[in-house]
Residue, then its C-alpha position, 0 to 999 in steps of 0.5 A: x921080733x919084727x918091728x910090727x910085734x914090738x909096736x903091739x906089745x908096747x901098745x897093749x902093756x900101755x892098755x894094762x895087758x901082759x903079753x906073750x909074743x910069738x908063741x910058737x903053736x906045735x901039733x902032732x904029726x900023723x906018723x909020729x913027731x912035731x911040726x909047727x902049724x903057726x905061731x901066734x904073734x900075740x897072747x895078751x891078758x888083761x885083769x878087770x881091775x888094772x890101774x895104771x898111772x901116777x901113783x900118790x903118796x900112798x901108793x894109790x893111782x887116783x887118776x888111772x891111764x884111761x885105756x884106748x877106746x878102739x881096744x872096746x876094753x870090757x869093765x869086769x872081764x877077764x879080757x883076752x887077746x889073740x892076734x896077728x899082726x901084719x905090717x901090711x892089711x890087717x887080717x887073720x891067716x888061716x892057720x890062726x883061725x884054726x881050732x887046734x892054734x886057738x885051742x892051744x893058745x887059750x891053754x897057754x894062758x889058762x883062762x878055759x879049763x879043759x871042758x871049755x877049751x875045744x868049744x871056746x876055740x870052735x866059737x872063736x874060730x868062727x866069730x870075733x868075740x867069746x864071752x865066758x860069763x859063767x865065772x866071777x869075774x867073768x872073761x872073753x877071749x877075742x880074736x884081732x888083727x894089727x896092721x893098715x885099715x881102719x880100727x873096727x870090730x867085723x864079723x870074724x874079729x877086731x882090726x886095730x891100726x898100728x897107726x892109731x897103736x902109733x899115736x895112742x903110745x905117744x899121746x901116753x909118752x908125752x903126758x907120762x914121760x916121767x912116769x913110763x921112763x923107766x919102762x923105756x929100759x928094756x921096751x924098744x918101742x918105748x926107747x924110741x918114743x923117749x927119744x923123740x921126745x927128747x929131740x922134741 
């Protein structure tokens, strides 16, 4: 996993969002076989009622970790995120814009039965957002890319800065050490935000 994809996966678990990571999109060939046409660098998943923070003494979070703004989080959807990530400028490659990957993406995670899958994927391949409000609670599926830019939402898909990614993780770090450290175990990205903080 490139240092990129690491700093998004961190960032999107901080937002309440469980991730796959370089999931691997394999079609068929025309004369029989497989062949890889991309890998999408990031599925992630996020509940309407997730709630991160300090919990109390009866296990409650009062107080939850607000997510950041520029990820638009919706309130009462099901929220799911394919995107790319680029240490460069951020955009989406062709091959992740194609209906077969988004296809083959979305059935990974199960948020469409298979009546939705192929015009879900052909909506997405064309715009940045899919609503799915037919269902309670109800879900949208988005396309996004991660990399240098400014965090804006276009046309075709939502752009999030690995800056702003950068510092929305280390604004949570710093005013919940104690609470994500044990996250820091096996989060690379994490570790290394436990670190300067220490040296601080």
């Amino acid at each position: 996993m490139n240092s990129g994809v690491a700093l998004v996966r961190a960032y999107l678990r901080t937002n309440g969002y469980m991730v796959l990571d370089e999931v691997p999109i394999v079609l068929p060939e025309r004369l029989g076989g497989f062949r890889t046409h991309t890998d999408l660098d990031i599925v992630a998943v996020r509940f309407p009622c997730v709630r991160m923070g300090r919990p109390d003494d009866s296990g409650r979070i009062p107080d939850p970790i607000e997510t950041d703004p520029r990820l638009d989080v919706p309130t009462g959807s099901i929220d799911v995120i394919i995107g790319e990530v680029k240490e460069g400028r951020a955009h989406l490659n062709r091959a992740i814009r194609s209906p077969e990957a988004l296809r083959l993406g979305l059935a990974r995670v199960g948020v469409c039965d298979e009546q939705e899958l192929d015009r879900t994927a052909e909506l997405l391949s064309e715009q940045a957002v899919v609503s799915l409000d037919d269902s309670s609670p109800s879900r949208q599926v988005r396309l996004v890319a991660f990399g240098t830019g400014t965090s804006r939402k276009t046309a075709t898909h939502y752009v999030i800065s690995l800056k702003d990614a950068w510092e929305f993780i280390d604004s949570i770090m710093e005013r919940e050490h104690e609470l994500l450290l044990p996250a820091t175990l096996s989060d690379p990205v994490l570790s290394l935000l436990h670190l300067e903080q220490k040296i601080r």
